[in-house]
C-alpha positions as CSV (number, residue, x, y, z in Angstrom):
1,X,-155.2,16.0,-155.0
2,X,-151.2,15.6,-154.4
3,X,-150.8,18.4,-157.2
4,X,-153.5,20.8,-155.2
5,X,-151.7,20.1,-152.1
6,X,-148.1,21.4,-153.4
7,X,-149.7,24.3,-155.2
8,X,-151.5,25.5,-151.9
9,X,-148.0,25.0,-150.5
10,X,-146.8,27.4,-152.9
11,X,-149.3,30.2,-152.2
12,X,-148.6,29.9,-148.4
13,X,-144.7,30.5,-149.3
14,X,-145.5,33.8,-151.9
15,X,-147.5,34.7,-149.0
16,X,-145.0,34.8,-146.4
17,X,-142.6,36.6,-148.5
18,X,-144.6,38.9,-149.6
19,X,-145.3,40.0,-146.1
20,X,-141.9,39.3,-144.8
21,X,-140.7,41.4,-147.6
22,X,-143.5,43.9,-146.8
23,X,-142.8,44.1,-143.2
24,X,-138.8,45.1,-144.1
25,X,-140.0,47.7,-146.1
26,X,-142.0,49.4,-143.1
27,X,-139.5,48.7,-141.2
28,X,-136.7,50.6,-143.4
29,X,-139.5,53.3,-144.3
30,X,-139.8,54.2,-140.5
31,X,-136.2,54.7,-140.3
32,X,-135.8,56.5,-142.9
33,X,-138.9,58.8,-141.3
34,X,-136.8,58.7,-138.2
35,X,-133.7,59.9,-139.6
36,X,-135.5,62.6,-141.4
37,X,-137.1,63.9,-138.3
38,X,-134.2,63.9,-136.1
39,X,-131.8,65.6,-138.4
40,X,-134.9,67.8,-139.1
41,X,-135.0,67.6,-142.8
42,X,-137.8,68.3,-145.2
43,X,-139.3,65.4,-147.3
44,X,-137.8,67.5,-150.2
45,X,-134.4,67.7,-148.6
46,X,-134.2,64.0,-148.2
47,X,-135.4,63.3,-151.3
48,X,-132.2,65.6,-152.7
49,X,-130.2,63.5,-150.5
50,X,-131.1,60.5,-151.9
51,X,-131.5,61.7,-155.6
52,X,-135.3,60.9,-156.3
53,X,-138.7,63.4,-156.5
54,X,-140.2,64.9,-153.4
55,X,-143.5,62.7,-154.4
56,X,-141.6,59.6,-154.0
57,X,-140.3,60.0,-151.0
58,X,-143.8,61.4,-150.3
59,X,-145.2,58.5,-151.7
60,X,-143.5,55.9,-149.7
61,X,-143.9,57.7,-146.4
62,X,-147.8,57.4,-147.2
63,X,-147.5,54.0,-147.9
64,X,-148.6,54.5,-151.4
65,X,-145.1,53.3,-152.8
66,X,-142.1,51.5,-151.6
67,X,-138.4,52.1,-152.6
68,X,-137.0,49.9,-155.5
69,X,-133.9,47.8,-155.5
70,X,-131.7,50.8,-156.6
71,X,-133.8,53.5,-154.0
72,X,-133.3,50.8,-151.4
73,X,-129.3,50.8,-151.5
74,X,-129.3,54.2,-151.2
75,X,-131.4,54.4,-148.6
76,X,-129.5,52.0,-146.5
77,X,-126.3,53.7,-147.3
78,X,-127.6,56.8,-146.0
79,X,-128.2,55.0,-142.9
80,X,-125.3,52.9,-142.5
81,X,-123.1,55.9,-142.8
82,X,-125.1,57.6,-140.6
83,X,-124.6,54.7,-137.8
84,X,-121.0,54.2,-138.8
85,X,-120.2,58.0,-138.3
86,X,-121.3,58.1,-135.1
């Protein structure tokens, strides 16, 4: 019983995370969109910008996909520099 107990413990963390982690990428996606639209930018142009195919950027703004670790960095050093510029 103890050993069921700690394993549905376990799920309920994985579960968290995985939305947490789910939650930051919207998050980051939406900026992204934001940044795109305000500097009025194609989804090929940004994805020039940020060295990756049109269909991924595509991708993630459909929800289809999200960034890796690497496509991630980039994305928020694109933004960073963005903020820190102005």
């Amino acid at each position: 019983m103890r050993h069921l107990e700690e394993k549905n413990k376990i799920k309920n963390i994985e579960s968290r995370y995985i939305m947490l982690y789910n939650a930051l990428m919207d998050k980051l996606i939406e900026k992204l969109e934001i940044y795109r639209l305000e500097n009025r930018i194609s989804q090929k142009q940004l994805a020039d910008k940020l060295n990756v195919a049109f269909s991924t950027v595509n991708r993630w703004f459909n929800g289809k996909t999200t960034p890796n670790k690497i496509q991630q960095y980039h994305i928020k050093k694109l933004l960073d520099d963005l903020d820190n510029a102005s």
